[in-house]
C-alpha positions in Angstrom: 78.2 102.4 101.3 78.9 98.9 99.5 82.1 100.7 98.0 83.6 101.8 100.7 83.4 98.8 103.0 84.9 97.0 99.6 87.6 99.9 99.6 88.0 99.2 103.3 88.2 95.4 103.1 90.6 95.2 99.8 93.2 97.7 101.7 92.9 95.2 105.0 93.9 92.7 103.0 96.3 94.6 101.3 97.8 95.2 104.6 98.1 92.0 105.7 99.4 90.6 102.5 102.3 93.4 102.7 103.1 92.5 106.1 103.4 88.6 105.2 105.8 89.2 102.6 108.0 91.9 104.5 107.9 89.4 107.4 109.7 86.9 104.9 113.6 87.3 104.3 113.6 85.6 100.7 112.0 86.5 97.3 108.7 85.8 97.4 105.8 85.6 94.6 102.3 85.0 95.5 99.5 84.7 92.7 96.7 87.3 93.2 92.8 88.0 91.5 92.8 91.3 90.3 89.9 92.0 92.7 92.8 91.5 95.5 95.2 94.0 93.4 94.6 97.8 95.1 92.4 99.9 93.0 95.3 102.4 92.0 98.1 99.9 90.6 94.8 98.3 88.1 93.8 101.6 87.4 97.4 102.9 86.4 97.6 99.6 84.6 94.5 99.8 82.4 95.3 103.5 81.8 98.8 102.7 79.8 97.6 99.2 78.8 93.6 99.5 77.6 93.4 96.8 75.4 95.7 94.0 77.2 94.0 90.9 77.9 94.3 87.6 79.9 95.9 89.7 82.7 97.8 88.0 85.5 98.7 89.4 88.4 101.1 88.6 91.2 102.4 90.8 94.4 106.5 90.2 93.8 109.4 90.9 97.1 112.9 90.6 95.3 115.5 92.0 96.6 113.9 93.7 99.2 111.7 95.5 97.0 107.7 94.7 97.0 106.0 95.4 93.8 102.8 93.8 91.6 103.6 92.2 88.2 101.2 91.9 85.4 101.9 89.5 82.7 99.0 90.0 79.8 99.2 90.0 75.8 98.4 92.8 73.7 99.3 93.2 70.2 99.7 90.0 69.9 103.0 90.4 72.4 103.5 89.0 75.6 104.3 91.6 77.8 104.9 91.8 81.6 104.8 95.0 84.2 105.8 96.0 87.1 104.2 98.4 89.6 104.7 99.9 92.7 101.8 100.0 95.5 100.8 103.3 94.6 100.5 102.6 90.7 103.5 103.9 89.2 105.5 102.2 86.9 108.7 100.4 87.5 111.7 100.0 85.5 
């Protein structure tokens, strides 16, 4: 039950956070917790990435596109990501 009012809650939020940044007209970037990231973009993240660490995220509009960004290190590289909503990989 505890899981799915956290599902409920995080996707709210989600939600809300979406419709502030469409609302705005210029690139945005906002800092997020991965707590606030939706389930599927961490899970696609730590799926291709299992051993990246100090991971941080931000929810990115540029260019009209809204997308989450992960900059983290592995291998000793600094890498970044970027991911759509629904966990997939961008280019």
């Amino acid at each position: 039950m505890k899981t799915a009012l956290r599902s409920q809650i995080t996707c709210f939020a989600f939600s809300i956070l979406l419709l502030a940044m469409q609302a705005c007209s210029q690139d945005t970037e906002i800092d997020l917790k991965e707590s606030d990231v939706p389930p599927d973009v961490v899970a696609a993240f730590k799926g291709k990435h299992p051993t990246a660490r100090n991971v941080e995220w931000e929810a990115e509009k540029k260019g009209g596109q809204f997308y989450f960004e992960a900059d983290f290190e592995e291998d000793s590289l600094e890498l970044e990501v970027k991911l759509a909503p629904d966990g997939s990989f961008l280019k």
